[in-house]
TORKE-66123 format. One record per residue (C-alpha): x negated, y negated, z. Coordinates in steps of 0.5 Angstrom, whole numbers, plus 2048, in hexadecimal, padded with zeros to 3 digits. Example, Ala and Ser with C-alpha at 12.3 -4.5 7.8 and 13.67 -1.06 7.14 Angstrom:
2
7E78098107E580280E
REM end
This chain:
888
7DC7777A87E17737AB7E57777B17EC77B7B07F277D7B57F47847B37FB7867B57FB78D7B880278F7B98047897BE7FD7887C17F87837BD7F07847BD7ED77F7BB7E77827B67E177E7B27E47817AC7E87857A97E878B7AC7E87937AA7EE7977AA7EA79B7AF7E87957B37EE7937B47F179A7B67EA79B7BB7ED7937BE7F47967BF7F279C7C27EE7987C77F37947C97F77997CB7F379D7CE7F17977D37F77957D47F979C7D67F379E7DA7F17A37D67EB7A67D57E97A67CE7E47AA7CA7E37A67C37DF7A77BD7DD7A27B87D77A47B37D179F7B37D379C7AE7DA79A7AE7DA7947B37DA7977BA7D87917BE7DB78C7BC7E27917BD7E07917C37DE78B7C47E67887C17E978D7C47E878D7CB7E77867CC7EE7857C87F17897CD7ED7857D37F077F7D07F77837D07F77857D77F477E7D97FA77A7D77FF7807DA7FB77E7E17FB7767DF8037767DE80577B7E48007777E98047707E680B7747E88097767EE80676F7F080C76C7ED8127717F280D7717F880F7797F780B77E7F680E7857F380C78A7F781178F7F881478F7F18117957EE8137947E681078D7E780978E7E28067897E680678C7EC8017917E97FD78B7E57FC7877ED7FB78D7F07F578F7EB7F27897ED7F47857F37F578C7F87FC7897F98007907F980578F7FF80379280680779980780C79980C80E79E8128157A181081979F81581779881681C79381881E78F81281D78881481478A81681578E80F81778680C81378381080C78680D80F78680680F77F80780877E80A80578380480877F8008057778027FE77B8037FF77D7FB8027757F97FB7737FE7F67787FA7F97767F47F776E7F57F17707F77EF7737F27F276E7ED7EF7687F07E876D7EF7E976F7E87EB7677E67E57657EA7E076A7E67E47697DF7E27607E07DB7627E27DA7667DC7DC7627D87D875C7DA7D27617D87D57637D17D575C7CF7CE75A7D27C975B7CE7C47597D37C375D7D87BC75E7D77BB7577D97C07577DF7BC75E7E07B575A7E17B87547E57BA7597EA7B375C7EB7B07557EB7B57537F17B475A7F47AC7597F47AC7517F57B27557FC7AD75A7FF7A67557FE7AB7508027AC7568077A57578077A37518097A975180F7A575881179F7558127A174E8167A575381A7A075781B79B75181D7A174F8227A274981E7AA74C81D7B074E8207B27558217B075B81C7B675B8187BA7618187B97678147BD76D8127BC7738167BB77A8137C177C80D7C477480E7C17738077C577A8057CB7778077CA7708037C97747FE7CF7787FE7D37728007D176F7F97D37757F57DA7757F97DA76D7F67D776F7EF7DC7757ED7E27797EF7E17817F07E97827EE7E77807E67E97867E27E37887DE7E078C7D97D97907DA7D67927D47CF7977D47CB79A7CF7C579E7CF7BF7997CE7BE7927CE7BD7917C77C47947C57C878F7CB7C47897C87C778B7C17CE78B7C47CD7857C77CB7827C17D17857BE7D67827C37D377B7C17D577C7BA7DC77E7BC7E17797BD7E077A7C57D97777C57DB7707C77E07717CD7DE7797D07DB7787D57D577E7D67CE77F7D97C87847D87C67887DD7C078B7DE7B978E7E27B57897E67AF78D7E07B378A7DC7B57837DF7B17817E37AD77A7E27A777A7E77A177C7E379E77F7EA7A47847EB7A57867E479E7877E379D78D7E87A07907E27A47967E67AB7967E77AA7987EE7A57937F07A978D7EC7AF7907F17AC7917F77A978A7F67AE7867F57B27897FA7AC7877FF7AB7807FD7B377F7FE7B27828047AC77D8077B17788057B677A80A7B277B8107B17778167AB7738167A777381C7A177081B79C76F8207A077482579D77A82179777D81F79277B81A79278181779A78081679877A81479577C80E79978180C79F77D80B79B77880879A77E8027A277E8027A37777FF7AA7767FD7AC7767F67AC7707F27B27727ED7B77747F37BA76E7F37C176C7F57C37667F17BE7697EB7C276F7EB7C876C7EB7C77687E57C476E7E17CA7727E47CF76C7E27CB76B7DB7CC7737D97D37747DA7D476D7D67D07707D07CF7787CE7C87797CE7C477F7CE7BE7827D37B877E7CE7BE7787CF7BE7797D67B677A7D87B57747D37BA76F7D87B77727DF7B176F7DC7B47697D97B77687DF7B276B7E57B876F7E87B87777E87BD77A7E27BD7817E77C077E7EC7C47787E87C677D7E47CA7817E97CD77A7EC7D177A7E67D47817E67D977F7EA7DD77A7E57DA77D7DF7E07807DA7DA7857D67D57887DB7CF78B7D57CA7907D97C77967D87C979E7DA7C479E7DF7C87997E37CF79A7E27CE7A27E37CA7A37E97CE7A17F07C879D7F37C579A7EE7CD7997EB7CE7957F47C77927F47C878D7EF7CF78C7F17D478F7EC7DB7917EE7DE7957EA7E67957ED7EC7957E77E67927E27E57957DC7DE7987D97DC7997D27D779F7D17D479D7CA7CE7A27C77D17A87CC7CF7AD7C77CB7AF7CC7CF7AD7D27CE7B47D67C77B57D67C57AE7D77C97AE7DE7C67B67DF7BE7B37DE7C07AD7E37C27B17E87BD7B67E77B67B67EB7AF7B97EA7A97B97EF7A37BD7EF79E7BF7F279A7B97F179F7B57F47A07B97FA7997BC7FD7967B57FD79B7B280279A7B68077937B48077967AD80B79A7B08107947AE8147947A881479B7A681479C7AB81A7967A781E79A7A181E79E79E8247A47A18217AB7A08237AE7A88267B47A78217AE7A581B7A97AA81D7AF7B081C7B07AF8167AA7AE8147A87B58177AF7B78137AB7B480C7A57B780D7A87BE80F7AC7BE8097A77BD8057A37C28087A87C78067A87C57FF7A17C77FE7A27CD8017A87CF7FD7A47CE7F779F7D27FA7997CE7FB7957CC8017957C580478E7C580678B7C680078B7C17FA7907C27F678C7C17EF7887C67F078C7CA7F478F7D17F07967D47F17967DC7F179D7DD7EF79F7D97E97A67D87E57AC7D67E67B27D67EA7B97D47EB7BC7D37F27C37CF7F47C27C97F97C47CE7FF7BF7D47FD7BA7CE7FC7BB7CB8037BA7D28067B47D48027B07CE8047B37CE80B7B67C780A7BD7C980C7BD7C68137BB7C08117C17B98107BE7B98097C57B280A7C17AF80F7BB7B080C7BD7AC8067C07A680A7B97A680E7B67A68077BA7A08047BA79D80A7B479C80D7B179B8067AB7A08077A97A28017A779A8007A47998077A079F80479D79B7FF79C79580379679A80679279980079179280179079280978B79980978979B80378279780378279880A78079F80B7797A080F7747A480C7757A981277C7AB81077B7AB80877B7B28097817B480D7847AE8087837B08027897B37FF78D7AD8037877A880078A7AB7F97917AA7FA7907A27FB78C7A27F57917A67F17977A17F479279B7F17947987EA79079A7E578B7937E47867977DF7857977D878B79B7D578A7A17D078679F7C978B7A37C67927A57CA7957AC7C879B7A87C879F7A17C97A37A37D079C7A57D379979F7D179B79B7D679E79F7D979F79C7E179D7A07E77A37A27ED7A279D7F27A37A47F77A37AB7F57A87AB7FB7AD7A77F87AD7AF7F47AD7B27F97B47AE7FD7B77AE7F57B67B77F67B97B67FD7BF7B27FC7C07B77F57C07BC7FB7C67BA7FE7CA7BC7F87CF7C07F97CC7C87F87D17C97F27D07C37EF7C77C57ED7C27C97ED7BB7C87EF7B47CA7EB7AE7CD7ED7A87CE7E87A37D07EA79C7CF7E57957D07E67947CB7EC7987C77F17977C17ED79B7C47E77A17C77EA7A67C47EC7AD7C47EF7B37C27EB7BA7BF7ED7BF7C17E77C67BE7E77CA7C37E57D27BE7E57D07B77E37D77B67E47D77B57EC7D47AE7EA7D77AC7E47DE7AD7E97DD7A77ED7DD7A37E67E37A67E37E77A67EA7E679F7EB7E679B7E47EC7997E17EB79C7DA7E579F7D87E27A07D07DD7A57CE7DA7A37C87D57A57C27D47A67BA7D47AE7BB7D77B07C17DA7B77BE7DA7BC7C27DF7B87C77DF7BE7CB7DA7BE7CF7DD7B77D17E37BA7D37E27BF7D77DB7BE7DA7DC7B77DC7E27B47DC7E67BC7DE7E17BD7E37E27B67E57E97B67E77EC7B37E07F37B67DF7F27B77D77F97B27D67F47AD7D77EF7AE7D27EF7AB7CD7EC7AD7C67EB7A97BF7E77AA7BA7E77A77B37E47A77AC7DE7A47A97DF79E7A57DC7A179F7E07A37997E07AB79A7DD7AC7937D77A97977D47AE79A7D37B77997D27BB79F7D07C279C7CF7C87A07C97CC79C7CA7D479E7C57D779A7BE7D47977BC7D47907BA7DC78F7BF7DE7937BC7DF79A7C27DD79F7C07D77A37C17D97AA7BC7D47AE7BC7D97B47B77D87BA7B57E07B77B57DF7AF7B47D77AF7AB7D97AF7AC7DE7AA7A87DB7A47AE7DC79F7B27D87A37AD7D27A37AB7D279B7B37D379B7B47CC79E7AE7CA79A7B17CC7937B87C97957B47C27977B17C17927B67C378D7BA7BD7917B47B87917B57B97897BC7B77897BD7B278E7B97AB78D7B77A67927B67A979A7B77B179C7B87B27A37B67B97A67B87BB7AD7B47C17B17B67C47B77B07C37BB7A87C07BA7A67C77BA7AA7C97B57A97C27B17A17C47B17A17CB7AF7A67CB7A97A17C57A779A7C97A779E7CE7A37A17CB79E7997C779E7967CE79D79B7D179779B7CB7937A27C97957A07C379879C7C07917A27C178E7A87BD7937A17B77937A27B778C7AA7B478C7A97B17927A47AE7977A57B179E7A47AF7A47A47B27AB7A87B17B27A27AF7B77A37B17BE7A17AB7C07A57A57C27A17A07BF7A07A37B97A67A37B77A879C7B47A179D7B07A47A37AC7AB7A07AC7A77997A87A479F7A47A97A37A27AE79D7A07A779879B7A77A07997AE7A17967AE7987957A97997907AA7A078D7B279C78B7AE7977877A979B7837AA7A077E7A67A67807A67AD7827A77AC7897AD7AA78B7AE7A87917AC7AB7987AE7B179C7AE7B17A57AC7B77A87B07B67AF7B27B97B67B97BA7B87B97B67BF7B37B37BD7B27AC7BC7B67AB7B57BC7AF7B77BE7A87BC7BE7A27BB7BB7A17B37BF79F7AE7BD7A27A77C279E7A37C379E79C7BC7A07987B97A279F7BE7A97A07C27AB7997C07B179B7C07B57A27BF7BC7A37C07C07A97BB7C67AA7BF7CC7AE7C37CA7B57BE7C77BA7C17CC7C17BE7CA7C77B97CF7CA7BE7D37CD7B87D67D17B87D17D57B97D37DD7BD7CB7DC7C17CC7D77C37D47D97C57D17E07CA7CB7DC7CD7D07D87CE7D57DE7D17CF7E27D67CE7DD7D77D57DB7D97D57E37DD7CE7E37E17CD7DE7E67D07DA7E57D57D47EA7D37CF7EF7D87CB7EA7DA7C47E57D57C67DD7D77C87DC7D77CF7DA7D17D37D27D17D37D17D37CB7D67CE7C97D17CA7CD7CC7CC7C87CF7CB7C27D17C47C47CA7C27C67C87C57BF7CD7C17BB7CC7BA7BF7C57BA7BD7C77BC7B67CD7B67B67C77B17B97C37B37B47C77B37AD7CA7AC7AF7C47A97AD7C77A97A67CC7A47A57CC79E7A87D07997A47D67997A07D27997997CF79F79A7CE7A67997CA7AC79A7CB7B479A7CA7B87A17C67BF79F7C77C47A47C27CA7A37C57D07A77CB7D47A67CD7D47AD7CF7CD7AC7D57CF7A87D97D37AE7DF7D07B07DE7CE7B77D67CB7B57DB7C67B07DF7C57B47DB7C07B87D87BB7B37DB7B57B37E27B67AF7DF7B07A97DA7B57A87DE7BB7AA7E47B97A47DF7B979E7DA7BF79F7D97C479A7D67CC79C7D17CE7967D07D67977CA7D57927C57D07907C77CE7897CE7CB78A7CB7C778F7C57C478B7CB7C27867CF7BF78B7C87BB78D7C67B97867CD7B77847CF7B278A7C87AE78A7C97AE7837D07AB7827CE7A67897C87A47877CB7A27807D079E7847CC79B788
REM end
């Protein structure tokens, strides 16, 4: 379909088709709140196009504001002045956000004539800037266009290499005749991190870091390349100048590197192989021994300037996905990781996931500066636990113990004072975190037996000081740890002493003999049969202390700001320390205190509260610059029936408590009910429980009393697996099932899916049209509100934050919100286009209080219909699906 211009107020978005009255509200809001710098919360249901909102939204005010930077550059150019001291002059603000060219504050009292002076000096350094820049973004705007026009680049590619090969035998030859005296001098060479400088030099030619730029992020690689094909689709893909940012797991094209597997070995190699790359050759001054290792550490083919050069060019000339990217790195023997990052700095739309935008290091290592940028959250239903769980670290006792069985060896080495200190700090740290744990370091932590068990919660402090650390610079630690790369260096043991132990010490090395092999990866034949897909091939840590440097840096938090977890189980092994972070806004505040304008966005975001006050409040955001907008479904509103089931068919009062919800009553009453849906509603039912335990036990009590034969005689039924990889086999199940049931006349008339609310199948699966005419909602999926985390977040909020006129304190409100989000994930998998319809069931009388309503989404909110009995809601069921089916 052809693309069109939609005029919103006096603002254009181009659109690649006629858009929805809700999208072009979406696309309106956006823009003002980029514009103005605001953070925006915006929810838009699966369903009603919220890529492509965002997608012409955003890039339609990135144009804006480009062609507003444009013309007040050409003005200034053309009058040689600057306006540097007008504050009414927007485009004082619009140079300043991106050019640093706010004028320099001046003492009172200066003379008049020096205050002139340096206005004037100011102002021809913004005019030089200004052309610099211009002559920069003229000279990549050509460049680029050449590459848009030629399709050969493939070839060009391939003629580089064979001139590069042809070059280096040519060296090659140069190196022998010199070598046999039949040259002149050696030729220079680059001393150490000279070639860090060319290359840093080439991505100041390539790009400038002063475009303005929009970062996009989402949870999983799948989601970013589907917006990636989005942007293809809009009437951006031609001109918009994006790049895919990924994992070096995910990116890298050197099959000896990719193949060990682990995240941390692929990383940790990499990083070697460009560090051998970088040293001195010495040659035949050092020793053998030397020699030899360096020879190990070959430099990668794939880190090649002019290659990476041309993928980065080639990237920025055509939007391309991750799949994309690897393909041209292969294509063209040039690393896309690293050529990938060449391109950050002039691309206009930046696509990588959460863990890259939102962890500062990882955000620093791959070169992203977010400084008045604009960053798009998308699938930030999640948001919180998702910063929570990334900055929170476990270790066991099976991690710790065995690392203490190597200071020996480390400690025998001629070791500089400085190192040998801090090692001495590791090992002593490491010590104490057995001994907290109540085991003994000369003991084997597998067989070895705590006398007290359980678990305990302490502050970061009380922890220090129960384990005796409060004296150690946990600061210099970290750095040491960071800066020497001990962890990695650790590893390095395995390739240089783990076969070379003489019998003699095989005693008094055993435990350090098996911690070498437990760094060593898996090379023997995998499991027949794995229990599940993520531990299949799941890849060993390159170190258990990398754990541990992640537990220290965890430690440096701020006492108010976390917690820290002591389980003690059976043995040393199984116990572990936990850090818990109680305020994930101390990392979010760096984003929002840097960005522009930031947007959080998702399909069901309600209840926003959480993001309001547990991460953007305690972040520092002053309410007036958040934002919120939320929009209807594109649905006819006759579409969908959202009931509340207050009572089931003999009366009983559904109430799913944790108490009653095992009464047997209460099951067959939800089987009753069930079945009485599955009699009316055709095609798919989708039935959500709270947990797999529940799931299980309610299916071998419907099996014992008969009910589960009569729901098999309307529907076949399916269960949600635990495993991973058998989730697409039942999925293909499920759909041939109801696929097959709708052309045949018989007594079966669809199928039924028995699911788990946080499992598989309530993210993420679309049960469109036939798939999910019916979901129906078992009770309220509350958190376990024993857990010792979940008790200490609730008490944390009850303490920080304010409790609301009429509202439920903090800390409950947290629970309720937990258990409404998972039950708004879950009934979103119906309804996935505008054509169709389906009805929303949910079983528990507690569902019809006021403030549990209150948070469904608003299109969902404003049709729900409360039934105190059962028979009103089979009626209603019965009718909508007949008039439905009939029109459709």
């Amino acid at each position: 379909m052809a693309n069109e211009t939609q005029k919103v107020g006096t603002i254009h978005f181009p659109f690649p088709f006629t858009p929805y009255s809700i999208q072009e509200d979406f696309m309106a809001e956006l823009y003002r709140v980029l514009e103005a710098g605001k953070i925006g919360i915006f929810e838009s249901p699966t369903g009603t196009g919220k890529s492509l909102s965002l997608i012409c939204g955003a890039l339609s005010w990135l144009r804006d504001f480009e062609q507003k930077k444009r013309e007040e550059e050409a003005r200034l150019l053309e009058t040689g002045t600057g306006p540097l001291h007008d504050e009414k002059d927007e485009s004082l603000c619009l140079l300043s956000s991106c050019e640093g060219a706010a004028a320099t504050p001046r003492p009172a009292g200066e003379p008049a004539w020096v205050t002139q002076f340096v206005q004037k000096k100011e102002e021809r350094d913004l005019v030089d800037r200004l052309k610099a820049e211009q002559a920069r973004r003229k000279q990549r705007e050509e460049r680029l266009q050449r590459l848009q026009h030629r399709a050969q680049f493939k070839y060009a590619a391939k003629r580089l290499r064979q001139e590069e090969e042809e070059t280096e035998h040519l060296l090659r030859l140069s190196r022998e005749m010199l070598e046999t005296g039949l040259g002149a001098e050696r030729p220079e060479q680059l001393e150490s991190g000279e070639e860090e400088l060319v290359l840093a030099e080439y991505e100041n030619r390539g790009g400038s870091a002063t475009v303005p730029q929009i970062y996009y992020c989402s949870r999983t690689h799948s989601q970013l390349a589907q917006f990636v094909h989005e942007v293809k689709k809009s009437p951006f893909g031609r001109d918009v100048r994006l790049v895919s940012l990924g994992s070096r797991q995910n990116l890298c094209v050197n099959e000896d590197v990719k193949s060990l597997g682990s995240v941390q070995l692929i990383n940790d190699r990499c990083v070697d192989m460009q560090r051998s790359r970088h040293e001195k050759k010495k040659g035949a001054e050092e020793e053998k021994p030397k020699r030899r290792r360096q020879e190990k550490q070959a430099a990668c083919p794939f880190y090649n300037h002019e290659q990476m050069g041309l993928l980065r060019d080639e990237a920025l000339a055509e939007v391309k996905d991750i799949e994309q990217l690897l393909a041209l790195g292969k294509e063209a023997r040039a690393c896309p990781y690293y050529g990938s990052r060449l391109a950050i700095p002039a691309a206009q739309l930046v696509v990588l996931p959460y863990q890259m935008l939102l962890h500062a290091a990882t955000r620093q290592a791959a070169g992203i500066r977010l400084q008045e940028q604009v960053v798009i959250i998308d699938e930030a239903h999640n948001l919180i636990d998702t910063i929570t769980g990334m900055h929170s670290v476990e270790v066991s006792g099976s991690q710790v113990a065995p690392l203490l069985n190597v200071h020996w060896l480390l400690l025998r080495k001629r070791l500089k004072a400085k190192n040998l200190m801090y090692l001495k700090q590791i090992l002593y740290l490491l010590e104490k975190f057995v001994a907290v744990l109540g085991g003994n370091i000369k003991q084997n932590p597998n067989t070895q037996s705590l006398s007290q068990t359980g678990t305990e919660l302490k502050t970061i402090n009380d922890f220090l000081f129960q384990s005796q650390i409060d004296n150690i610079n946990l600061f210099k630690v970290q750095r040491y740890c960071e800066k020497s790369m001990i962890s990695r260096k650790l590893f390095g043991f395995t390739e240089r002493y783990g076969a070379v132990l003489s019998s003699r010490e095989q005693p008094k090395l055993a435990g350090f003999q098996q911690f070498l092999q437990s760094l060593q990866p898996r090379t023997t034949e995998a499991p027949a049969a794995p229990a599940d897909e993520s531990q299949a091939g799941a890849p060993r840590p390159a170190s258990p202390l990398m754990h541990i440097e992640g537990f220290l840096a965890a430690l440096t938090t701020a006492n108010q700001d976390g917690r820290v977890i002591l389980s003690r189980q059976g043995s040393l092994s199984q116990s572990t320390l936990k850090f818990l972070l109680l305020n994930p806004a101390v990392h979010f505040a760096q984003v929002v205190k840097e960005c522009r304008a930031v947007v959080i966005a998702g399909g069901t975001m309600q209840p926003v509260s959480d993001f309001r006050q547990q991460l953007l409040a305690c972040a520092g955001v002053e309410a007036e610059r958040v934002v919120e907008f939320s929009c209807g479904h594109v649905i006819p509103p006759d579409n969908i029936l959202p009931l509340v089931i207050c009572s089931g068919i003999s009366d009983q009062p559904l109430e799913f408590t944790f108490q009653k919800r095992e009464l047997p009553q209460m099951m067959d009453e939800a089987g009753r009910i069930l079945c009485n849906l599955c009699s009316v509603v055709p095609g798919g039912v989708v039935c959500f429980f709270s947990s797999y335990e529940y799931l299980h036990q309610v299916h071998a009590h419907w099996e014992k009393g008969g009910l589960l034969g009569r729901l098999a005689a309307r529907k076949k039924i399916f269960q949600e697996p635990k495993s991973a990889h058998q989730v697409e086999q039942v999925l293909l199940a499920y759909s041939r099932c109801i696929q097959a049931c709708g052309q045949e006349r018989g007594g079966v008339t669809g199928a039924l899916l028995l699911s788990v609310v946080g499992g598989k199948m309530s993210e993420g699966i679309n049960f469109s049209d036939n798939l999910g005419r019916c979901v129906v909602m078992v009770g309220m999926p509350f958190p376990n509100i024993r857990s010792p985390e979940l008790q200490e977040k609730m008490a944390y909020l009850d303490q920080t934050l304010p409790r609301a006129p009429g509202q439920a304190p903090p800390g409950k409100n947290l629970v309720e919100n937990l258990c409404m989000k998972a039950v708004n994930q879950s009934i979103g998998r119906a309804i996935r286009h505008q054509k169709d319809f389906a009805s929303i069931v949910l079983l528990d009388q507690r569902y019809a209080r006021p403030p549990v309503l209150a948070k469904l989404p608003a299109w969902i909110r404003a049709r729900v219909e409360v039934k105190a009995t059962f028979g009103p809601a089979i009626a209603a069921v019965q009718k909508f699906h007949r008039e439905k089916s009939a029109s459709s």
